[in-house]
C-alpha positions, 0 to 999 in steps of 0.5 A: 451562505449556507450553515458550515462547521469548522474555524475557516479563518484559522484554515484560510492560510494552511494547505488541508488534504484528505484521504477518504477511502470506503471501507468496502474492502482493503487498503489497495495499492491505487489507494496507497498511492493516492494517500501517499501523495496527499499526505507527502504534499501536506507535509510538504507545505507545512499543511494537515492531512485528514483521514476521513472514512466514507462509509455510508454504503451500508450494504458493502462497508465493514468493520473489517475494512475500516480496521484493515484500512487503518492497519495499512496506513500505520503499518505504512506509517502514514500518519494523519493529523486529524482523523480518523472521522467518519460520515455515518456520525455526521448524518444531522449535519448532512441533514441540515445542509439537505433541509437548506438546500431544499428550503432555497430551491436548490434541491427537491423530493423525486418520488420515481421508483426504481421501475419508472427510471429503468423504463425511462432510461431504457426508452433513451436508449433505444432512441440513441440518447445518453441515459440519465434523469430526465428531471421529471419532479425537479418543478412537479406540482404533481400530488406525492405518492402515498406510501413512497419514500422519495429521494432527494436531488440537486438541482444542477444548473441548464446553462453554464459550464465548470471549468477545473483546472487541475494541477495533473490534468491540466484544464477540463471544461464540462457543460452543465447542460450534460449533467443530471440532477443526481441524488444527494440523499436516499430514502433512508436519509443517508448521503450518497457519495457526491454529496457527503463528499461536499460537505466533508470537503467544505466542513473540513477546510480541504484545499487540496483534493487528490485522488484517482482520475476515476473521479474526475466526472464526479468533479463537477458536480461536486463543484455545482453542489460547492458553489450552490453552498456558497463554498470555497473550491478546493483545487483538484489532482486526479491522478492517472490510474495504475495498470499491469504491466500488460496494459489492463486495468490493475487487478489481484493478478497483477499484485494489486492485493491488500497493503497488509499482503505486503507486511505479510510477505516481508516487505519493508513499509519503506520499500513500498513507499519507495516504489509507490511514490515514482508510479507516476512520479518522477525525480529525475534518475533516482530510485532508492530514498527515503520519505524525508527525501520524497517528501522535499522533492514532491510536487504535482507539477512532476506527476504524470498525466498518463498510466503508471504500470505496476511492476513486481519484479521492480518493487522487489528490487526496491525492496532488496535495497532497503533491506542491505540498508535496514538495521539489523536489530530491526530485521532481526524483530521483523524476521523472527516471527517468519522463522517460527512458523519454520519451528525454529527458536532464535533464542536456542542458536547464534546471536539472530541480530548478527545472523540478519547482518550476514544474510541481508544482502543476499535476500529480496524480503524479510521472508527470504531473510527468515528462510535463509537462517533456518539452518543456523537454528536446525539441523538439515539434512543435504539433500541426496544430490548434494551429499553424492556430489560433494561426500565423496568417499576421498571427502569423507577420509579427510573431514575428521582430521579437518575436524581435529583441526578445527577443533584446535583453532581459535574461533574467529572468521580469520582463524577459521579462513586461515585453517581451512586454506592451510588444511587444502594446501597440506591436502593438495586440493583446491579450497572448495574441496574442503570448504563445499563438503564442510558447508554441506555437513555444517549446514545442509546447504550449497549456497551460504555466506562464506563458510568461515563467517556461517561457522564463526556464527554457528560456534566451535561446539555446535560446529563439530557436533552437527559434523560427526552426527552427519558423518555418522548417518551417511 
């Protein structure tokens, strides 16, 4: 066996998955999904979840990725248990496993430069072949090219065949006969992504390997690499992809934008969790739960083999449930920073906390709920279309009085309830009558809670302040 790291006796027994994004880019929601279900089965089981960070494409990572990636993943309160590690500090020990490999025969130097591949794959092509490696240094006694850096592949076996069976999928046999020698190092001497994989797998005692169903061909050769190391296979899950809901690949058009997008529009990190954990999974008819929930529920055995289908108009309904559930303490902190970008001050109005109580069931995110209580913070102005269809002039004579008369009540919902149906009564007109101009002139707004419970918030002063200035100006 070949040199491995790690105290494998101490893992035999306990469940290890792994999320292992690139940072190329942002946390995406296929890659959520696949964090989610890796770390709610190892929750499940008692086990341990990795994070682990392949960047060793060194044109495409960034900084900037890693950091947004690690921000999605707290945000979303995926939290690992060991992690973050990354490959580019592992370099020696892909290195060693290299040198071992090629000391047993198992791997060797290609010096074909990039001109004689894409001759060679382009002659497969016009004699109808499939285009791959044809192994043209795999037992070359050929003297090496001065000044070539050669790269460094695997020696996959002729004959035989991989059989995975995976937990999603069901059984997938693969020919080795259909495979090439792919490369398992540059000529800078970074791993490419099928080998780092490896050895981080085996170093790291995974058991369980879930991931998208993208790399389901990269499996067995993964597995051809394992066995030449003398390693034990974890067992594989490839998860079906993510569509649109018109059957194309996910894109940025269908909503497929960064995790943090989601913060940054006013969704709950729960919400999304919520709705990513039944894209592809099922728990018979519900729909609304939380994580303790999911996680006691969750098994691979219940994940579809086919495409989920991203839908918006369902994640915002997710959303909208959770929002009613949430503590308003908590609203009240996510939404303030929404409301000062409207130039507003919680600290100047009515107690905020109570406001998110009154206004959460009546919003889809955090960013509505913050929309919604800009007029409890600022004076706006009804619209013109409001003020000709409710300020009428038979309007106008009575609000001073219903002003007088409010001016005398006690300052409770109830009391206020109360005053205005009396006020309506000794007027001989219906409640709306007295209730819309009175909403409109408090508020500059048509559609609000009930109009006792915004004015009991609003407060007695502030109320017939904002009054008399709108009366005064129309």
């Amino acid at each position: 066996m070949l040199p491995m790291q790690g105290n494998t006796d101490a893992r035999q027994n306990m469940i290890r998955t792994r999320f292992a994004p690139s940072p190329t880019g942002y946390l995406h929601i296929g890659g959520a999904r696949t964090a989610l279900f890796s770390w709610a089965f190892a929750k499940k089981h008692g086990g341990r979840f990795v994070l682990r960070i392949e960047d060793t494409d060194l044109d495409r990572s960034t900084p900037e990725s890693v950091q947004a990636i690690l921000d999605g993943m707290q945000w979303l309160g995926l939290d690992y248990d060991e992690g973050p590690f990354y490959q580019m500090k592992r370099l020696d020990r892909y290195r060693e496993v290299v040198d071992a490999l090629l000391e047993k025969g198992l791997a060797y130097h290609c010096y074909a430069s990039k001109e004689e591949l894409d001759e060679m794959r382009e002659a497969q092509r016009l004699r109808g072949e499939k285009p791959r490696y044809d192994g043209r240094w795999r037992d070359s006694k050929l003297t090496p090219p001065q000044g070539v850096a050669p790269v460094i592949r695997f020696k996959t076996p002729h004959d035989g065949e991989v059989v995975i069976d995976d937990l999603v999928k069901g059984r997938i046999v693969v020919q080795n006969c259909e495979l090439d020698d792919l490369v398992i190092m540059r000529a800078d001497g970074t791993p490419t992504y099928n080998f780092g994989v490896v050895i981080d797998d085996m170093d790291m005692g995974i058991t369980h390997v879930i991931r998208g169903d993208d790399h389901v061909n990269n499996t067995p050769r993964q597995i051809n690499i394992l066995k030449a190391l003398g390693a034990a296979l974890p067992i594989y899950a490839h998860l079906p992809m993510i569509l649109g809901e018109d059957g194309e690949r996910l894109s940025k058009r269908h909503g497929a934008v960064s995790v943090m997008q989601y913060f940054e529009d006013g969704y709950l990190p729960e919400a999304l969790l919520n709705y990513l954990s039944r894209l592809g999974w099922s728990h018979g008819d519900d729909e609304v739960f939380d994580m303790e929930k999911f996680i006691s529920w969750f098994d691979l055995d219940k994940v579809s083999k086919s495409a989920a289908q991203f839908n918006p108009e369902k994640l915002l309904w997710i959303n909208q449930q959770h929002m009613k559930n949430a503590e308003n303490e908590r609203l009240a902190k996510l939404a303030a920073p929404f409301l000062s970008r409207n130039h507003c001050d919680t600290r100047t109005g009515p107690d905020f906390v109570k406001v998110c109580g009154l206004l959460k069931e009546r919003v889809n995110t955090v960013e509505e709920l913050a929309d919604a209580a800009v007029y409890f913070y600022s004076r706006l102005a009804p619209s013109e279309e409001l003020a000709a269809e409710h300020l009428t002039e038979e309007v106008k004579q009575f609000i001073p009085e219903l002003c007088t008369a409010l001016g005398d009540t006690e300052w409770s919902r109830e009391a206020i309830a109360i005053a205005l149906k009396n006020f309506a009564k000794g007027k001989g007109v219906k409640l709306g009558k007295v209730a819309m101009p009175r909403r409109i002139l408090a508020t500059g707004e048509a559609h609000t809670p009930p109009i006792d419970a915004v004015l009991e918030l609003l407060g007695k002063e502030e109320t017939l302040a904002r009054v008399s200035e709108r009366l005064a100006l129309i």
